[in-house]
ZAGU-881073 format. One record per residue: residue in three letters; x negated, y negated, z of N, C-alpha, C in turn. Coordinates in nm, 3 decimals. Example, Ala and Ser with C-alpha at 12.3 -4.5 7.8 and 13.67 -1.06 7.14 Angstrom:
BEGIN
ATOM   resn      n.c1      n.c2      n.c3     ca.c1     ca.c2     ca.c3      c.c1      c.c2      c.c3
ATOM    Ala    -1.319     0.569     0.780    -1.230     0.450     0.780    -1.320     0.330     0.780
ATOM    Ser    -1.285     0.225     0.708    -1.367     0.106     0.714    -1.290    -0.003     0.787
end
This chain:
BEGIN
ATOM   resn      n.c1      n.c2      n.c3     ca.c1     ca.c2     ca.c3      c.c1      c.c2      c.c3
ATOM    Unk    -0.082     0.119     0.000     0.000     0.000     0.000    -0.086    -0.124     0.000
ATOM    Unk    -0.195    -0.135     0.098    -0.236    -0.230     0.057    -0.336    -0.270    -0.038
ATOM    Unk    -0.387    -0.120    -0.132    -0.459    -0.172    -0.261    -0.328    -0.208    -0.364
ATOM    Unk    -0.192    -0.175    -0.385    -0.158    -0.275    -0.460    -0.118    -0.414    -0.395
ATOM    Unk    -0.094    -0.437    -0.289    -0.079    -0.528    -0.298    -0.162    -0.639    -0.249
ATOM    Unk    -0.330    -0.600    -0.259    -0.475    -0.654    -0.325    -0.451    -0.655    -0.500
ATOM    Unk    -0.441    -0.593    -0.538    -0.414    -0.571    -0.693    -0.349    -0.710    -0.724
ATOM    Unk    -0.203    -0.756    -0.641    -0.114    -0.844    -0.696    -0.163    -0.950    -0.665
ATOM    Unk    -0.223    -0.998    -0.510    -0.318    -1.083    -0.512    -0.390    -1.103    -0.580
ATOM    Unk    -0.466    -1.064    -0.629    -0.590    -1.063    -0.715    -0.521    -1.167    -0.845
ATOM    Unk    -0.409    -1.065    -0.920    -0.349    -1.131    -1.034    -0.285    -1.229    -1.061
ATOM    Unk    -0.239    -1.264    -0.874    -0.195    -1.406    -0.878    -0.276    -1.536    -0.872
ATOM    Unk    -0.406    -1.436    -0.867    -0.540    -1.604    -0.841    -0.560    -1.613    -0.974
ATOM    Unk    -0.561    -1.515    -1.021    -0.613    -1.519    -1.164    -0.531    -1.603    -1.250
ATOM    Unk    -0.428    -1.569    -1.242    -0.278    -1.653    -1.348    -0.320    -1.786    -1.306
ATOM    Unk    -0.358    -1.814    -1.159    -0.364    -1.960    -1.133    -0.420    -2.056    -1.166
ATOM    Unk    -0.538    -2.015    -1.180    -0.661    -2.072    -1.235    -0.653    -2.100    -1.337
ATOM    Unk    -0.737    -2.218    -1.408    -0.778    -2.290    -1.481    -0.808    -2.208    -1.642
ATOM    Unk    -0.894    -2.106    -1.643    -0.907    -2.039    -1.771    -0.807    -1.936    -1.801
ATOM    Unk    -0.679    -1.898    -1.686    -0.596    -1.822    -1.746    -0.439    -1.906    -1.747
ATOM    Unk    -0.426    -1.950    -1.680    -0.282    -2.074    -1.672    -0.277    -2.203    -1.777
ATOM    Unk    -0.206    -2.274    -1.725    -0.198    -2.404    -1.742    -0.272    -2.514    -1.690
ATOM    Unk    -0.380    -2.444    -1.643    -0.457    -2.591    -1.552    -0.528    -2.642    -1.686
ATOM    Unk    -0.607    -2.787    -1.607    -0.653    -2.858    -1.682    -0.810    -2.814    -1.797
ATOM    Unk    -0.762    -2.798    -1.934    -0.851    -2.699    -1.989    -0.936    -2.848    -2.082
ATOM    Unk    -1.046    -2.841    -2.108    -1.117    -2.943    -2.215    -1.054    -2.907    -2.363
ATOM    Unk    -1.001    -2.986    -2.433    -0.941    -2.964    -2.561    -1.130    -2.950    -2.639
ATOM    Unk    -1.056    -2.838    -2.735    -1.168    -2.793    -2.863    -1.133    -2.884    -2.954
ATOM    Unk    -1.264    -2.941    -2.956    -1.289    -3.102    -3.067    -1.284    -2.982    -3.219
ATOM    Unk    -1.191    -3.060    -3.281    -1.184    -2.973    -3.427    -1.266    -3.096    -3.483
ATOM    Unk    -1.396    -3.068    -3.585    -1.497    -3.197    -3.711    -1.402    -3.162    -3.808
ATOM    Unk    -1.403    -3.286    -3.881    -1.333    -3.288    -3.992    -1.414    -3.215    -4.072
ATOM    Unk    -1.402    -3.157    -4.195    -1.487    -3.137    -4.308    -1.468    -3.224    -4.424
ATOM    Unk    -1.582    -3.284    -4.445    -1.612    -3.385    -4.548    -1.582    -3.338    -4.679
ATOM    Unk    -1.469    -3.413    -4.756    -1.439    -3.323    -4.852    -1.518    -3.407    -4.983
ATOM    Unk    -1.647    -3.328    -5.031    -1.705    -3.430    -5.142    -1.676    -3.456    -5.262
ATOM    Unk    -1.634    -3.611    -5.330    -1.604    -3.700    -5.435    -1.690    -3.674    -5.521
ATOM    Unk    -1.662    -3.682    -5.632    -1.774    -3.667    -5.752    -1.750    -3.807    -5.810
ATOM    Unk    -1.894    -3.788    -5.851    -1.961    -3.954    -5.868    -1.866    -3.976    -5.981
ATOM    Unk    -1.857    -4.072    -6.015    -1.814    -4.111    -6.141    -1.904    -4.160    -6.240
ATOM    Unk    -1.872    -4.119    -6.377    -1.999    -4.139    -6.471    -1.982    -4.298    -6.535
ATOM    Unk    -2.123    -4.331    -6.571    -2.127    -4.498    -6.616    -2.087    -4.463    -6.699
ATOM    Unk    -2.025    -4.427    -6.842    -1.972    -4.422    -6.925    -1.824    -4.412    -6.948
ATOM    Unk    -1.760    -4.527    -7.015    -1.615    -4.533    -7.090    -1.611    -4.535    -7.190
ATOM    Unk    -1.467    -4.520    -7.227    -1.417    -4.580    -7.332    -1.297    -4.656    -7.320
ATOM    Unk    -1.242    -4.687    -7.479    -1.111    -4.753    -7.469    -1.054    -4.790    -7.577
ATOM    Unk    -0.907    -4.869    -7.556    -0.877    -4.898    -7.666    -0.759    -5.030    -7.657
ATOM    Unk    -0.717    -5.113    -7.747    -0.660    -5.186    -7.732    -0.587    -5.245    -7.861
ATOM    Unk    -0.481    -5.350    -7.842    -0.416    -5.396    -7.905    -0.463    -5.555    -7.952
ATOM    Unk    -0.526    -5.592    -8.079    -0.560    -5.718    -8.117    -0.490    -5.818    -8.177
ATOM    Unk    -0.491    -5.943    -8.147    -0.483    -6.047    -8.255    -0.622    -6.132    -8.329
ATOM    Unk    -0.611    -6.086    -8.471    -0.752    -6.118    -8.495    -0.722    -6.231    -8.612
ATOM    Unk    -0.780    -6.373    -8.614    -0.800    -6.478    -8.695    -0.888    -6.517    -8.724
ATOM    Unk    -0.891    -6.553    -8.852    -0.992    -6.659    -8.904    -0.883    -6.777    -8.946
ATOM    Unk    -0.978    -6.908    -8.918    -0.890    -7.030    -8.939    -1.013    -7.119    -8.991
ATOM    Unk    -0.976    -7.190    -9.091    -1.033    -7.337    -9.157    -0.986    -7.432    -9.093
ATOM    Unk    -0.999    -7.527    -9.009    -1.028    -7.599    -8.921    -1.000    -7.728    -8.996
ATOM    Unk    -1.056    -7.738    -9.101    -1.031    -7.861    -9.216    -0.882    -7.828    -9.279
ATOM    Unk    -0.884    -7.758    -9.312    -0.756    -7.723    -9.450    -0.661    -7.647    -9.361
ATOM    Unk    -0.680    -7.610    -9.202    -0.559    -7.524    -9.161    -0.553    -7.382    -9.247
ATOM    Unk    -0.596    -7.347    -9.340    -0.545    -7.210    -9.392    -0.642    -7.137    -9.290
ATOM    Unk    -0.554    -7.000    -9.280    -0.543    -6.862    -9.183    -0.551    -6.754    -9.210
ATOM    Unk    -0.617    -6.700    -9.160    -0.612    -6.530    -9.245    -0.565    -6.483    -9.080
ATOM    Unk    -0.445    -6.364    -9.081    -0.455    -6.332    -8.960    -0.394    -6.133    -8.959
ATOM    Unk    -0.414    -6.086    -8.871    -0.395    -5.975    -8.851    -0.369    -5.905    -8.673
ATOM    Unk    -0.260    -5.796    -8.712    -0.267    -5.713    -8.580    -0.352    -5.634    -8.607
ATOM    Unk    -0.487    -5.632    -8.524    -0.558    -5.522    -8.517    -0.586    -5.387    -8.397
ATOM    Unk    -0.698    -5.323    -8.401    -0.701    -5.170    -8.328    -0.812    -5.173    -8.286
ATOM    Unk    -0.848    -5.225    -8.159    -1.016    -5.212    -8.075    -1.069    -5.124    -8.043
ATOM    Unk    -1.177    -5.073    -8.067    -1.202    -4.969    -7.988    -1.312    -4.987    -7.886
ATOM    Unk    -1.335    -4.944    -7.805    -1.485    -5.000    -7.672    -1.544    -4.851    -7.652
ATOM    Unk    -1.632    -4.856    -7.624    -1.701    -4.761    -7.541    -1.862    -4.799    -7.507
ATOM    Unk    -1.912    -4.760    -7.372    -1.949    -4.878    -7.295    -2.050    -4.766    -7.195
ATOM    Unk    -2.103    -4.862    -7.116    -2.255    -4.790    -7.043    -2.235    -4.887    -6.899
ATOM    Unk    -2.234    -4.825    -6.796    -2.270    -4.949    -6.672    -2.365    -4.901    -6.611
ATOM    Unk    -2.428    -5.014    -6.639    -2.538    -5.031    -6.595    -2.606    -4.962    -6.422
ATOM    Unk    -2.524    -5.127    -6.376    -2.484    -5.114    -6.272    -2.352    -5.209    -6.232
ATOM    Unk    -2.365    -5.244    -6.072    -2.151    -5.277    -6.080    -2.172    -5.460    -6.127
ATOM    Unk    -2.273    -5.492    -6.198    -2.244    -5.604    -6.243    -2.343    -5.628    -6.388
ATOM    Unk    -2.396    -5.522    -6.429    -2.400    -5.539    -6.572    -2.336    -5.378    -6.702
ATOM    Unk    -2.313    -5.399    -6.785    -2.264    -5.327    -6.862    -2.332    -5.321    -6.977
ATOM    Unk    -2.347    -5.236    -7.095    -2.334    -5.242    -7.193    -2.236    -5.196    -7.309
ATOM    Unk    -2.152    -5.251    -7.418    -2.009    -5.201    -7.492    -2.081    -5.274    -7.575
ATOM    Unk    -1.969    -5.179    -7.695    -1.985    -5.161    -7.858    -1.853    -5.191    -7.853
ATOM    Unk    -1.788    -5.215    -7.979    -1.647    -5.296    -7.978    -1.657    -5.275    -8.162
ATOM    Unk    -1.556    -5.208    -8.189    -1.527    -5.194    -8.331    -1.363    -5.229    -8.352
ATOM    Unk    -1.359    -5.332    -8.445    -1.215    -5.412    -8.434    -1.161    -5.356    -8.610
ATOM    Unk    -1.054    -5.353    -8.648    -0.973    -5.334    -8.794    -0.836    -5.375    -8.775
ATOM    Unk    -0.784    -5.408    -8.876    -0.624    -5.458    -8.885    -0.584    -5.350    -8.898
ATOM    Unk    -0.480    -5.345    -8.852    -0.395    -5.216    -8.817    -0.252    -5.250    -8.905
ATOM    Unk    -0.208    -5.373    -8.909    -0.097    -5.425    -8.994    -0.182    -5.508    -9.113
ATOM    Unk    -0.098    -5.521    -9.219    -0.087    -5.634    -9.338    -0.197    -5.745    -9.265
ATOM    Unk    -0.300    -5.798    -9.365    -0.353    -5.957    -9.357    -0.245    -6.044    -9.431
ATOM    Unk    -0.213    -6.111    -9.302    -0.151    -6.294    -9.359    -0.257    -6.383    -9.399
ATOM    Unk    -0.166    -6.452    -9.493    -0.251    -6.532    -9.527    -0.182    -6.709    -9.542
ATOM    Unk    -0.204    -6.793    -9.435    -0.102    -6.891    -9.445    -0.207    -7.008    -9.529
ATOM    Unk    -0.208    -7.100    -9.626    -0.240    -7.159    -9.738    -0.271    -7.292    -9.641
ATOM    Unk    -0.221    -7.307    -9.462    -0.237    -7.447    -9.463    -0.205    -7.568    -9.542
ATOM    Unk    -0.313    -7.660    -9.576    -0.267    -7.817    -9.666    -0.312    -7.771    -9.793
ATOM    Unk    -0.372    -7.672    -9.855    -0.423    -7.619    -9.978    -0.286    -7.598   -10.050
ATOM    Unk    -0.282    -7.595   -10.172    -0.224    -7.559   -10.293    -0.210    -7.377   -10.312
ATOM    Unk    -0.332    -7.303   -10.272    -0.270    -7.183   -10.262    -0.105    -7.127   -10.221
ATOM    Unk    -0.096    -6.967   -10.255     0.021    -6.964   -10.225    -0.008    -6.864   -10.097
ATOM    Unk     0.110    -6.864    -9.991     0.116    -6.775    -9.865     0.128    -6.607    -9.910
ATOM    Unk     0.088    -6.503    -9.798     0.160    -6.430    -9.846     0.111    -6.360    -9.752
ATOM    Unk     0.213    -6.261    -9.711     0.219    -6.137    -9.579     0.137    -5.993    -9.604
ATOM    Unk     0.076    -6.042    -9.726     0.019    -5.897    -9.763    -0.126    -5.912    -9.857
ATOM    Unk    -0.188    -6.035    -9.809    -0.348    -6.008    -9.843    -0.422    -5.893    -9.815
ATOM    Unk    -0.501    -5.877    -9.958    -0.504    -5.754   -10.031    -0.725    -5.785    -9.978
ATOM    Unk    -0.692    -5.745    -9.883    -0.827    -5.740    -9.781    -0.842    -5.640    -9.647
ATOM    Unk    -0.967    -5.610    -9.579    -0.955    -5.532    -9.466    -1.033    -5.648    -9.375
ATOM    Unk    -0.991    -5.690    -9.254    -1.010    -5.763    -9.189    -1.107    -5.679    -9.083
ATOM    Unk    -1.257    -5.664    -9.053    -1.314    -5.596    -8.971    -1.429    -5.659    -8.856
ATOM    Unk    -1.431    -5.618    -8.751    -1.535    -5.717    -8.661    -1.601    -5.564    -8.596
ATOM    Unk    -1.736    -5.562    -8.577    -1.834    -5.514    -8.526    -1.971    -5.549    -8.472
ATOM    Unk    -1.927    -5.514    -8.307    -2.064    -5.577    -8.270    -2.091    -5.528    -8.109
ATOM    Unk    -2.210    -5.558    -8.048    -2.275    -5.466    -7.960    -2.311    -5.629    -7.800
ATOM    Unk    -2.225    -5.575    -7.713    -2.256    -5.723    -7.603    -2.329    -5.649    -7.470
ATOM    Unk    -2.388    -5.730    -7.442    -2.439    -5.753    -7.243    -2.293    -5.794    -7.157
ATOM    Unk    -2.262    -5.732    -7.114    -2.124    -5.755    -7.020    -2.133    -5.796    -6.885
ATOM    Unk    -2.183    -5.904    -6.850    -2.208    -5.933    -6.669    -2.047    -5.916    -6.619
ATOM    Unk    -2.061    -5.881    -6.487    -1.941    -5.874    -6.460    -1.956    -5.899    -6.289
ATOM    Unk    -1.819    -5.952    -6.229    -1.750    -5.983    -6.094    -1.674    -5.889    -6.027
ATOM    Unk    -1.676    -5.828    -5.919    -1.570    -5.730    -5.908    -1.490    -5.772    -5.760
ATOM    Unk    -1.378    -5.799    -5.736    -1.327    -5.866    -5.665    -1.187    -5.787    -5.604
ATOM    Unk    -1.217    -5.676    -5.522    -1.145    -5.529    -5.511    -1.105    -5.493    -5.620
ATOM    Unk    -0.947    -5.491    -5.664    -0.959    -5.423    -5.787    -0.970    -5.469    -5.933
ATOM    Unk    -0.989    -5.612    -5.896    -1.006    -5.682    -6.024    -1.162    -5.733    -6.022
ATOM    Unk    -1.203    -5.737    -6.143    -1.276    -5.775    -6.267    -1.292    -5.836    -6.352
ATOM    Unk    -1.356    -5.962    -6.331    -1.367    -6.062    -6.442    -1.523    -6.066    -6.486
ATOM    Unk    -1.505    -6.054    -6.582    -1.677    -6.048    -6.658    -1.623    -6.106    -6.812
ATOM    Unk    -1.796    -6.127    -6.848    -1.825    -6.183    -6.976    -1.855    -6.082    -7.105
ATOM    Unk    -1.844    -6.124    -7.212    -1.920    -6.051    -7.329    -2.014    -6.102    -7.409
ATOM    Unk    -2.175    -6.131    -7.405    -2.236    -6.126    -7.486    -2.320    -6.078    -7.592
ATOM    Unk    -2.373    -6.110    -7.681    -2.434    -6.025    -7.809    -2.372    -6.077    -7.938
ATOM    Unk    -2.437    -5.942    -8.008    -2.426    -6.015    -8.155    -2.327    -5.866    -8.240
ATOM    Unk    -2.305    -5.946    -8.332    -2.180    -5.887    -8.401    -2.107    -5.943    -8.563
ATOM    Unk    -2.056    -5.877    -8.659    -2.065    -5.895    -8.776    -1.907    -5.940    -8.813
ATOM    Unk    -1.814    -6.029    -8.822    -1.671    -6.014    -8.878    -1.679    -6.014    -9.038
ATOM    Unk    -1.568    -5.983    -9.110    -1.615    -5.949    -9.232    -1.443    -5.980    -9.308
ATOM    Unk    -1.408    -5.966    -9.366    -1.313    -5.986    -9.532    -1.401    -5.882    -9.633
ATOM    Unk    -1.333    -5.804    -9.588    -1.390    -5.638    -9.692    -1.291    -5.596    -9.831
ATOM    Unk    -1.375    -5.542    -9.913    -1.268    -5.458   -10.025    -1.171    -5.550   -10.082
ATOM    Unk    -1.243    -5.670   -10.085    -1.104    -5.777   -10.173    -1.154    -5.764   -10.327
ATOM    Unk    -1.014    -5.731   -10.402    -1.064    -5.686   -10.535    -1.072    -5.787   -10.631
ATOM    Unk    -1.054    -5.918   -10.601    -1.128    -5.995   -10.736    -1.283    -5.972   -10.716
ATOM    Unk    -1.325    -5.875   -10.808    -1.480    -5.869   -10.840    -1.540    -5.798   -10.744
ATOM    Unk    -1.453    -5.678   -10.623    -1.487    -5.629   -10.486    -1.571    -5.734   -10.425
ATOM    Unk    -1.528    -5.799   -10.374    -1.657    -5.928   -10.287    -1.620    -5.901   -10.187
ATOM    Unk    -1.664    -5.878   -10.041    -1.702    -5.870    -9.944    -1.736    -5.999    -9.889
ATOM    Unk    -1.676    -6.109    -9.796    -1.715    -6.180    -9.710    -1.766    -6.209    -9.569
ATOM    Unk    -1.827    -6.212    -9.530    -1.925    -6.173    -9.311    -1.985    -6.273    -9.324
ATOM    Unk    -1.972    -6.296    -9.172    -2.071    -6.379    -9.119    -2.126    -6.306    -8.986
ATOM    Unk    -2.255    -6.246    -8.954    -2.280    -6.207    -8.834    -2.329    -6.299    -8.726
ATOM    Unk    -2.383    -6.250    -8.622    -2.458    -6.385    -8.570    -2.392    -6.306    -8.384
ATOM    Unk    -2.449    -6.488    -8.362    -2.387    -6.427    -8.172    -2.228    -6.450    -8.129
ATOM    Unk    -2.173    -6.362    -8.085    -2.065    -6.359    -8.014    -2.057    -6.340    -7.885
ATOM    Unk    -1.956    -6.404    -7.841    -1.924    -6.441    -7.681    -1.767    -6.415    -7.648
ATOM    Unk    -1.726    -6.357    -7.514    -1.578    -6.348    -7.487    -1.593    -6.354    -7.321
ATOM    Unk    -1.437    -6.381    -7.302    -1.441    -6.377    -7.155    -1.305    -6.272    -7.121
ATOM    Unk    -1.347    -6.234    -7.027    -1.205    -6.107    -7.016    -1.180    -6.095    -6.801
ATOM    Unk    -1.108    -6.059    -6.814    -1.086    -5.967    -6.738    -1.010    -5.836    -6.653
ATOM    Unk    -1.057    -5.738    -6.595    -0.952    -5.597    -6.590    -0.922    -5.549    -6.473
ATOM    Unk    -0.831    -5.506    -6.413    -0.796    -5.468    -6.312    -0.758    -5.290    -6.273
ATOM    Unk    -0.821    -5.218    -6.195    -0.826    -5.106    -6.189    -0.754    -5.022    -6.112
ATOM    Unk    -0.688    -4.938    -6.186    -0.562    -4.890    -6.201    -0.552    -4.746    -6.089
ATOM    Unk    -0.696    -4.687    -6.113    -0.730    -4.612    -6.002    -0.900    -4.603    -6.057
ATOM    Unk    -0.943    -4.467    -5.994    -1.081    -4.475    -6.025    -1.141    -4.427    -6.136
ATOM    Unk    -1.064    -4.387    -6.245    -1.064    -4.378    -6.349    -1.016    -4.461    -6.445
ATOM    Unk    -0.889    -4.515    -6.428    -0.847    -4.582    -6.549    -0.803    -4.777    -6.513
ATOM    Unk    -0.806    -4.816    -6.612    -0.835    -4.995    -6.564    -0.729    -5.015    -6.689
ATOM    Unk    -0.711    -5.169    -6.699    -0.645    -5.229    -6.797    -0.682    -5.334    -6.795
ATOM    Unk    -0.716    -5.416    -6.949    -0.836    -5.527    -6.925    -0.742    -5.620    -7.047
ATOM    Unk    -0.797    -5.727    -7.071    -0.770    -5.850    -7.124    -0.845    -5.948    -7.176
ATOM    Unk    -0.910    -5.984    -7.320    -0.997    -6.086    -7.298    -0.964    -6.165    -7.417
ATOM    Unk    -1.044    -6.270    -7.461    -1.048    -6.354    -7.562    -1.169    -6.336    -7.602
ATOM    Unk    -1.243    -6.336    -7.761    -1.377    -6.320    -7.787    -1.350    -6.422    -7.925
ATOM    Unk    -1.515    -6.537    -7.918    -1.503    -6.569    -8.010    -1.623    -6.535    -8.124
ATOM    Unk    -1.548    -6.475    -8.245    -1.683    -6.379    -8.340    -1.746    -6.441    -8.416
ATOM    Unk    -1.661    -6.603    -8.436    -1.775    -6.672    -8.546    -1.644    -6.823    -8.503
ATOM    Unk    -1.820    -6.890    -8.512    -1.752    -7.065    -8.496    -1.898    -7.134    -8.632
ATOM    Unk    -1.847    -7.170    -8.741    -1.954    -7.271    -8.769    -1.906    -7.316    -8.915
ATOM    Unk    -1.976    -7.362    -9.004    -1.945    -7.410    -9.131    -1.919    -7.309    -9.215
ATOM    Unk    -1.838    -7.296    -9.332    -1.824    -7.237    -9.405    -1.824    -7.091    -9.371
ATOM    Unk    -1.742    -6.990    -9.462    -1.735    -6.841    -9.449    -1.805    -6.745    -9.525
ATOM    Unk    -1.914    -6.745    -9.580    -1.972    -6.682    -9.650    -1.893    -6.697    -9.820
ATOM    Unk    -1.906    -6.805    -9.862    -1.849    -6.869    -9.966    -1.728    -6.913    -9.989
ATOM    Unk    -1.652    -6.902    -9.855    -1.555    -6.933    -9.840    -1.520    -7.080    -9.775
ATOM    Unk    -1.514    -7.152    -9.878    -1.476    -7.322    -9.820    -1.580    -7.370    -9.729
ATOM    Unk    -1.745    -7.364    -9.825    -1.814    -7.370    -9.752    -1.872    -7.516    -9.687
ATOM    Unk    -1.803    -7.624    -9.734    -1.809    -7.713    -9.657    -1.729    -7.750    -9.513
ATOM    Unk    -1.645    -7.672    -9.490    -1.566    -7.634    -9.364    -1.566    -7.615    -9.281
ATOM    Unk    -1.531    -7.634    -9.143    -1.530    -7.590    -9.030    -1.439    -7.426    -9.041
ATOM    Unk    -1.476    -7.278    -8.964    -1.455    -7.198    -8.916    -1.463    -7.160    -8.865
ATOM    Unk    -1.344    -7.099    -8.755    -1.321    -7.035    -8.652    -1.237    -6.859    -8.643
ATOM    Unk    -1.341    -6.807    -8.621    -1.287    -6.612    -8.628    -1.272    -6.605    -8.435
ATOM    Unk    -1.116    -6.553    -8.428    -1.118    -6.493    -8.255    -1.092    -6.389    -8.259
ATOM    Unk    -1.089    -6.324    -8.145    -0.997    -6.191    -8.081    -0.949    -6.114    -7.960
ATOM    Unk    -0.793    -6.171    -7.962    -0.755    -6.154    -7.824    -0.711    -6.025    -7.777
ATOM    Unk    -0.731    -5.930    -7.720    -0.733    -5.822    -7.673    -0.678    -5.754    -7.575
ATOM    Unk    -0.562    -5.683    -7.582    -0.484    -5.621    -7.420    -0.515    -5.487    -7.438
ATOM    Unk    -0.553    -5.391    -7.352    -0.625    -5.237    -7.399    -0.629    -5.198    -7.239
ATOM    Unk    -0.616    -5.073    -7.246    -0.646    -4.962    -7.149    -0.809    -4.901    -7.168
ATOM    Unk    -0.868    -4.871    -7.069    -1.024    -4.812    -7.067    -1.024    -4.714    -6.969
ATOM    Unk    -1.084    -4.585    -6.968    -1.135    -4.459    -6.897    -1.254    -4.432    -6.883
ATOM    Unk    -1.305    -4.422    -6.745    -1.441    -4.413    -6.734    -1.445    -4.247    -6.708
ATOM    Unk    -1.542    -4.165    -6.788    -1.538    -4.038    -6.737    -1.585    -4.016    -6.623
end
């Protein structure tokens, strides 16, 4: 009799206590596990929606087009870049005559093309982005068939943009670039003031 009821003693100290009850136990610290991000690569691309002009400045006549951008691009680091930028009309060249005697018409029989290679400094301001475009680059009046003549002027180009990022892959950007400012167009009204732009709304993916 009285080894069980040593036995029940026994089991009632035991229940009581601290490592078999409810007493006060130290909680087990659970570490998080670091779950690792993969870098993201300096390289994008992209693409966008253009308005691309040339304008005579003297005479008002216009050559204009919806064009199709394409980018793809190198970062440097988070404040320089390097992009390539290949521009084409995607719709009909207009052609408005201005104070000239020519006649208008919605369907100049030309390919309106800009190509060229910039230094991109850039601002990053959480998720927005305002940076520059410099470098050099070629606009052109291609495949016009009186006599196939080809008109360009290359030289330096400059734009200002900026994009806001959508997550850590994909952004949506905005800029103005201007591809040629100076006299005459490569025989085109060459005593003239000319002005070639291109304003740009486009999506970009960095792999």
């Amino acid at each position: 009799m009285k080894s069980v009821f040593s036995a029940r003693l026994l089991f009632c100290m035991l229940a009581a206590s601290p490592a078999f009850g409810g007493g006060d136990m130290a909680p087990v610290e659970v570490l998080p596990v670091p779950i690792p991000v993969a870098e993201k690569s300096p390289f994008y691309i992209g693409v966008a929606a253009s308005d691309m002009r040339l304008a005579n400045s003297d005479t008002d006549e216009e050559f204009s087009a919806t064009a199709v951008t394409l980018q793809t691009g190198y970062i440097y680091n988070e404040y320089l870049s390097i992009e390539a930028r290949y521009s084409q009309n995607a719709s009909d060249v207009k052609y408005d005559n201005g104070t000239t005697a020519f006649a208008d018409t919605d369907n100049y029989p030309t390919d309106f093309i800009n190509v060229g290679i910039y230094l991109k400094p850039a601002y990053t301001i959480d998720d927005m982005t305002l940076y520059a475009l410099l470098g050099y680059g070629e606009v052109s009046l291609t495949n016009i068939p009186d006599g196939d003549v080809d008109r360009g002027e290359d030289g330096f180009q400059w734009g200002v943009g900026f994009s806001y990022a959508i997550d850590r892959s994909w952004s949506i950007f905005a800029d103005y670039m201007s591809l040629y400012s100076g006299e005459g167009f490569d025989h085109l009204a060459t005593a003239n003031d000319h002005d070639a732009t291109l304003v740009s709304v486009g999506i970009s993916y960095r792999f």
